[in-house]
N, C-alpha and C positions, 0 to 999 in steps of 0.2 A: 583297773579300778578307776572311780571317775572322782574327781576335784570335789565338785559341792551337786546333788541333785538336785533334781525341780521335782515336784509332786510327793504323792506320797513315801513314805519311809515309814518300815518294819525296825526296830532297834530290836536285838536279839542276842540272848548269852552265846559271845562265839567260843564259850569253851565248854557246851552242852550238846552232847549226842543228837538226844532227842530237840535237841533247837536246830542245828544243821539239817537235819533230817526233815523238818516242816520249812526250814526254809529251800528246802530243796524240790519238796511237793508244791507249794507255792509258786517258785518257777517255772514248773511244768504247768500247771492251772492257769497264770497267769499270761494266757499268750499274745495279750496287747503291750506286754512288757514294760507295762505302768506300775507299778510296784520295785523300790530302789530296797538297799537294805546293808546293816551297818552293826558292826558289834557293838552290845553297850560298853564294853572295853578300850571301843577307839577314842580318841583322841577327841573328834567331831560330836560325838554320841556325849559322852562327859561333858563337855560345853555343852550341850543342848540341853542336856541333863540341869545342869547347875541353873542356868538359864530360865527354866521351867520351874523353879523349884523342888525338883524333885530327887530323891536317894542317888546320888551317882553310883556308891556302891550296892547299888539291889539288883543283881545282875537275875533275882527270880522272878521277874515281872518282864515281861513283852513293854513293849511301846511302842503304838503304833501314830505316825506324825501324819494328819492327811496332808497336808504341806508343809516342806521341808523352811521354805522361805514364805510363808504365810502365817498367820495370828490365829489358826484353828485352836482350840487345847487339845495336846494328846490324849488317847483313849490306850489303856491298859488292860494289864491281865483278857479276859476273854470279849470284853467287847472289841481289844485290839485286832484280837485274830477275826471275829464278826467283821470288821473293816475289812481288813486282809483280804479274807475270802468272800466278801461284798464284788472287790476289783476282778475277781476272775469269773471268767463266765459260764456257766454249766454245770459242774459239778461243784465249782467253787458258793455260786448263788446258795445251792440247795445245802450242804453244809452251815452256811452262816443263817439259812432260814430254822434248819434242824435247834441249832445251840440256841435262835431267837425263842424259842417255845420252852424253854426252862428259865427263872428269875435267874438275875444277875448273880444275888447271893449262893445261889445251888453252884452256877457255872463257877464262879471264882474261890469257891469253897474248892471244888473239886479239882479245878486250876493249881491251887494253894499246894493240895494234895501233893499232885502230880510233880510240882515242883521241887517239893522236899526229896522226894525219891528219886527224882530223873536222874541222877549223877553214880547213884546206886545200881539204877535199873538199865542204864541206857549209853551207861560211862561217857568218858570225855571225849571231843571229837579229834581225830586223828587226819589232818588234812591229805588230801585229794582231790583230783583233778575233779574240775567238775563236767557234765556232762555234754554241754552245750559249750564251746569257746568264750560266747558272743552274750554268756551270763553274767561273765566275768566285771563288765562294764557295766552292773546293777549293782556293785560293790562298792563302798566307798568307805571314807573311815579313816 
């Protein structure tokens, strides 16, 4: 895990199924390994959070930081993931062009959905190894 990263940052509920599991797809898609990423739970995330003004305890929202150490504002729920899969190249572009073609309120409406359920549907995540060693060092927190 690394101390402070530079560039972009995913904040993501690390005790969501279906959140490990996209940040894990993520990883894979992202193979210029620009994209860092951080539980809203850690330590780091919470400061950032409070700092931002924003819910530290809303662990149903993404946040995506395009710099970690820069005055960008972050971008939430699905425009986050829009960022996210902006950074990868291929099949990550066409994804974030797909969700561009529906309004923000449809996308974050159905985000909303998804979110209430996921713990239901998708249960809580159960740590393991992850796939790649050299991922590990896009963690932080």
């Amino acid at each position: 895990m690394m101390a402070t990263p530079t560039g972009p940052v995913l904040l993501f509920d690390g005790e969501c199924g279906l959140c490990h599991r996209c940040v894990r797809l993520l990883l894979r898609l992202d193979r210029k390994a620009r994209l860092h990423f951080a539980p809203l739970q850690s330590p780091a995330a919470q400061a950032y959070l409070r700092v931002q003004g924003l819910p530290a305890e809303d662990c149903d929202s993404l946040v995506f930081v395009p710099d970690w150490a820069g005055a960008a504002p972050p971008l939430r729920r699905t425009e986050g993931v829009r960022a996210a899969l902006r950074l990868c190249p291929g099949i990550g572009h066409a994804l974030a062009a797909v969700l561009g073609v529906f309004p923000t309120a449809w996308r974050d409406g159905g985000y909303k959905l998804i979110a209430r359920w996921r713990h239901r549907i998708w249960g809580g995540w159960r740590p393991r190894p992850l796939a790649r060693p050299e991922w590990t060092a896009r963690f932080f927190g």
